[in-house]
Steps between C-alpha positions, in 0.01 A plus 500: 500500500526171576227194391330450789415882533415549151253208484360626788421840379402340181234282718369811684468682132321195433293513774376869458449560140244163571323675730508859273350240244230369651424858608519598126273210437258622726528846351480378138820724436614305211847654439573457879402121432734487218768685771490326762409151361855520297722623820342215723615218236824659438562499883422163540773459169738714698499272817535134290818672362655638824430123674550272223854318547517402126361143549321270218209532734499884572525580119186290395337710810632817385366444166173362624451865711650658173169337277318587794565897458455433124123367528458774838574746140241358247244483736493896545420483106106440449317224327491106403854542345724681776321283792573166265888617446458584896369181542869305333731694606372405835468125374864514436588649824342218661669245316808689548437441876464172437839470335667670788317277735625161300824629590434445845356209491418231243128514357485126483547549915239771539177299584699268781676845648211706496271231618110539587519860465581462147168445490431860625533699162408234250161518689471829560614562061254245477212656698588886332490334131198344592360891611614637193412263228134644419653832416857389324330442142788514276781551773419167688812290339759843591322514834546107546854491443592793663308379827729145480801727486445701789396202724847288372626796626346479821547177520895543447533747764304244778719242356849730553383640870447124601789366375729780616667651213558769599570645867245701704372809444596428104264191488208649671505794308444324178238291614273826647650653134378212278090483786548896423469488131307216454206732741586780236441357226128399645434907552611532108276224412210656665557814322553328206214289500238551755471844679693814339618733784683641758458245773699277297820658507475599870555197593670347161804803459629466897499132413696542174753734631552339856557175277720580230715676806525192692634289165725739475615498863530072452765571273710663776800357573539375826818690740795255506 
C-alpha cells in the first residue's frame, strides 16, 4: 500500500474513532474514552509518517504531533498531576511546532511576514489569559507560558502562509492546523478551569483531531 492510501485510511481512522469518542464522552463509557481517544492520536501519528519526506521541518512536526499524543495520554489519567504532565507535554509540542516552523522561515522575520494579523492570536492569548486568571491560582505562570507558546505558534504559521513557504494546499493546511489547536486548547481550558462537562469536548475533540490531521497533512510532500 502505497503513502498516499495509507495516510488516507489513517485520516479516516482518525476521523471515526473522534467521533466514537465524543460519543463515549457523552456516554461516560470510560474504557471506550481510553479506546478510542488512543486510536484517534495514533492515526493522526500514522498519517505524519506516511507524508513526511524526511525534512528538518517535517521531523520537528512529527515530533510536535508525537508530544501531542503523549499529553492526549496523561490527560485520560485523573487529577492535578496527570492534567499538569498533560499540560507539558503539550507545551513541548508547541514549541516543537515552533522549531519546525523556524525552519521555514526565520523568527526574527515573523512579525514583518505575518503582518497585522500577527496581531490576531497575541490578542486573542491575551483576551483568554485575561478570562482565566481569577481561577488559575497556582497554575497561572504554566498557563502563561504555555498560552505565549501556542500563539508563537500561530503566529509562525500566519508568518509561513504569507510568505509562501510552502506550496498550496501544504501551507493552508498548517495555518487552519495551527487556528485548529489554538480553538482546542480554549475547550480544554474551559474544562479545566471554568465549566466541567460535556459541551466542552463537543466542540474542543473535532477541533483537536481535525487539527492535528491537517499538521500532519502540511508535512506532505508535494508531487514532483
Amino acid at each position: 500500500m502505497d503513502a498516499p492510501v495509507s495516510a488516507g485510511a489513517a485520516t479516516w481512522a482518525c476521523a471515526i474513532a473522534c467521533a466514537v469518542l465524543v460519543a463515549a464522552e457523552w456516554r461516560r463509557s470510560r474504557g471506550l474514552v481510553v479506546a478510542a481517544k488512543l486510536a484517534a492520536s495514533a492515526a493522526f501519528l500514522v498519517v505524519a509518517v506516511h507524508t513526511s519526506g524526511g525534512r528538518a521541518f517535517a521531523a520537528w512536526m512529527i515530533a510536535g504531533l508525537a508530544l501531542g499524543a503523549a499529553g492526549d495520554i496523561f490527560l485520560l489519567g485523573r487529577g492535578r498531576q496527570m492534567f499538569l504532565a498533560g499540560l507539558v507535554a503539550f507545551l513541548l509540542g508547541h514549541l516543537a511546532y515552533v522549531a519546525g516552523l523556524a525552519q521555514l522561515v526565520g523568527p526574527g522575520q515573523w512579525p514583518a511576514a505575518a503582518g497585522a494579523y500577527a496581531v490576531l492570536p497575541v490578542v486573542a492569548g491575551g483576551a483568554a489569559l485575561a478570562w482565566l486568571w481569577p481561577r488559575l491560582g497556582a497554575l497561572r505562570v504554566p498557563v502563561i507560558v504555555y498560552i505565549a507558546a501556542i500563539a508563537a505558534m500561530v503566529v509562525g504559521a500566519i508568518a509561513a502562509y504569507r510568505a509562501g513557504a510552502l506550496p498550496d494546499p501544504q501551507r493552508t493546511r498548517l495555518l487552519a492546523g495551527a487556528a485548529l489547536f489554538f480553538v482546542s486548547d480554549l475547550a480544554v481550558a474551559r474544562d479545566r478551569f471554568v465549566a466541567h462537562g460535556f459541551p466542552n469536548r463537543l466542540w474542543g475533540l473535532p477541533a483537536y483531531y481535525a487539527g492535528q490531521l491537517l499538521i500532519a497533512w502540511s508535512i506532505a510532500v508535494p508531487p514532483p
